[in-house]
C-alpha positions as CSV (number, residue, x, y, z in Angstrom):
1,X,0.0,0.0,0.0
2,X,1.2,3.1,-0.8
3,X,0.3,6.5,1.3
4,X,-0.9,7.2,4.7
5,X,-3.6,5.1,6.4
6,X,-5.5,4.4,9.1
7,X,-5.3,1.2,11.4
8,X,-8.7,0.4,11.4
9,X,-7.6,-1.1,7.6
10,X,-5.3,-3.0,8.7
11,X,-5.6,-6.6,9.7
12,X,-4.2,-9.2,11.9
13,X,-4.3,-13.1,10.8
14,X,-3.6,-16.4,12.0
15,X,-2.2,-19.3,9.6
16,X,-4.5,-22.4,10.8
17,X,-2.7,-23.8,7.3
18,X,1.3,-24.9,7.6
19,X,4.3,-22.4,6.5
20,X,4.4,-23.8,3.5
21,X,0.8,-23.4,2.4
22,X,-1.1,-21.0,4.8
23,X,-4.4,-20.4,5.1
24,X,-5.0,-17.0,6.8
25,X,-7.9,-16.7,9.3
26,X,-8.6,-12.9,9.9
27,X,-8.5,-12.3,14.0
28,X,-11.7,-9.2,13.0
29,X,-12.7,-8.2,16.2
30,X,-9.5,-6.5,17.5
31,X,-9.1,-2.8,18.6
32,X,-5.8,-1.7,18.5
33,X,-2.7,-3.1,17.9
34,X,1.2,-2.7,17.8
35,X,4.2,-3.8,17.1
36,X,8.2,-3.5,17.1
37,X,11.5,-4.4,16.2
38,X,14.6,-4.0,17.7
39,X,17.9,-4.4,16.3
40,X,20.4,-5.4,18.8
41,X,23.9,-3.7,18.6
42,X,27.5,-5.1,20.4
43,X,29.5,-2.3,21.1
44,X,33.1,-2.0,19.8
45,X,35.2,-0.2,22.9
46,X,39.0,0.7,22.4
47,X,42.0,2.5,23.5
48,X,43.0,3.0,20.1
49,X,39.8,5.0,18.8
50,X,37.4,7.6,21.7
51,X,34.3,6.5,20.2
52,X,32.1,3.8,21.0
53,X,31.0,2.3,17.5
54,X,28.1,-0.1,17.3
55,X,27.5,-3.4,15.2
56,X,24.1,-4.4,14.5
57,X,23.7,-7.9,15.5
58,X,20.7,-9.7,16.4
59,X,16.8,-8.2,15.7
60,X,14.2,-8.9,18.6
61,X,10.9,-8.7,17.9
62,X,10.5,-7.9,21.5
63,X,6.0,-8.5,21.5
64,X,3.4,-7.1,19.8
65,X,0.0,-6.5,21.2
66,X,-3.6,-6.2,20.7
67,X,-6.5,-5.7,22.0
68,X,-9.2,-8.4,21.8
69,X,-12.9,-7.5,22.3
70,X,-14.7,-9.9,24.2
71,X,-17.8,-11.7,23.0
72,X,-17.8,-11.0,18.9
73,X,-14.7,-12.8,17.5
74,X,-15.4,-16.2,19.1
75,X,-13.9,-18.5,16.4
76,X,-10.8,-16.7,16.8
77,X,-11.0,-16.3,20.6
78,X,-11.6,-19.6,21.1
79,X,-8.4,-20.7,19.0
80,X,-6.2,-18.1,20.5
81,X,-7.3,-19.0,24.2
82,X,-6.4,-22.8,23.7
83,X,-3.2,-21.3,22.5
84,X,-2.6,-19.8,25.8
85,X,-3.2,-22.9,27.9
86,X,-1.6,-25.2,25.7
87,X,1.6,-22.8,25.1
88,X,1.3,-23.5,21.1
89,X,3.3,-21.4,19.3
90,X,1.0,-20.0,15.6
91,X,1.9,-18.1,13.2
92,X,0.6,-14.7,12.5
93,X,0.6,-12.0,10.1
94,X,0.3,-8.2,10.6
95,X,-0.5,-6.9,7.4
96,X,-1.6,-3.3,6.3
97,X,-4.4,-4.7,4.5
98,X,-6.0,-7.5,3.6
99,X,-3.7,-10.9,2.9
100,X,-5.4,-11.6,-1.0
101,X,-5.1,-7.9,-2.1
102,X,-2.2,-7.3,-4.5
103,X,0.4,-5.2,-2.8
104,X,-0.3,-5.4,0.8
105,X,2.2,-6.4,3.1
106,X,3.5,-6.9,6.7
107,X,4.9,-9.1,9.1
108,X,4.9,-12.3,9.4
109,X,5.9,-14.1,12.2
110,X,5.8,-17.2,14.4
111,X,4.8,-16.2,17.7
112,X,3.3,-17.8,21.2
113,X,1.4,-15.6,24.0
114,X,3.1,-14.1,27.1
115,X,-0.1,-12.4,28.2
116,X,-4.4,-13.2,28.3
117,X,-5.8,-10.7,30.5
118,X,-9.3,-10.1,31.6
119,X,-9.9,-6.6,31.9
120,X,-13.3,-6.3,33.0
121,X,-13.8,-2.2,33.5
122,X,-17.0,-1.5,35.3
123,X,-17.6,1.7,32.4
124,X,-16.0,0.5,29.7
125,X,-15.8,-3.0,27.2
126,X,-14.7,-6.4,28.4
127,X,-11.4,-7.0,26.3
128,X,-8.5,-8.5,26.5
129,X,-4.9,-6.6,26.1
130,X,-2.6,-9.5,24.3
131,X,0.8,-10.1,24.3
132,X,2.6,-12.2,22.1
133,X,6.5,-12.8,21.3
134,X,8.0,-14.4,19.0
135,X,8.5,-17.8,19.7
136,X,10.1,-21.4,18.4
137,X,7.8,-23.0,15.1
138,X,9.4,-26.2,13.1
139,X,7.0,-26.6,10.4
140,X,8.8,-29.3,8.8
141,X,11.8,-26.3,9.6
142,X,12.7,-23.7,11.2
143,X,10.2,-20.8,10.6
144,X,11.8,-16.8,10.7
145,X,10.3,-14.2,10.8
146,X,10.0,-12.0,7.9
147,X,8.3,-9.5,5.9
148,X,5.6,-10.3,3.7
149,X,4.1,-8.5,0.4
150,X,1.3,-9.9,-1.4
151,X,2.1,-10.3,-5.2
């Protein structure tokens, strides 16, 4: 996609397929959502030079989060919380549009959940306020990370 946007076009899957051949199940009823990564450094310290240098090493996708609404998504809800209990590790996209449209793109990633609250606010909407990292997926390999466009 090309141009500014807003979130609330932007969509968040789960592949109930394999790596290899995905099918993408849209997680719909979701309010916001983010996301980050960070690219760890080593630092290079010398006598010989008064400048600390850096050297990108590793990147982290630390978590992303979103927030689930309670009671409208229950296909997805239901998957996500036997995710939780069992520890499974899915793969997800985070795309800036929808997976089948020509040109979108986003991130895709393995990832398992560190976090399934209930937040039950007396004045506002049951929801849930996810957390996921990125976890461990051999799907007949190892599975990375990476970014996705849609041909």
């Amino acid at each position: 996609m090309t141009g500014p946007q807003l979130g609330l076009n932007c969509k968040l899957y789960r592949n109930t397929g394999t790596a290899a051949s995905p099918t993408w199940a849209e997680v719909a009823e979701i309010g916001d959502l983010s996301a980050g990564l960070t690219v760890m450094f080593a630092e290079l310290k010398r006598r010989g030079n008064g400048f600390v240098k850096n050297i990108p090493g590793l990147i982290d996708i630390d978590s992303f989060q979103f927030r689930m609404i309670h009671g409208l998504d229950t296909t997805s809800f239901d998957a996500i919380r036997a995710n939780v209990f069992s520890k499974t590790v899915e793969e997800y996209a985070i795309m800036d549009g929808d997976i089948a449209t020509s040109g979108s793109e986003g991130l895709r990633l393995p990832a398992v959940f560190e976090n399934f609250p209930i937040n039950q606010p007396l004045e506002e909407i049951h929801d849930h306020e996810m957390t996921m990292k990125c976890g461990y997926l051999d799907d007949g390999g190892e599975v990375d990370p990476s970014w996705m466009s849609v041909a």
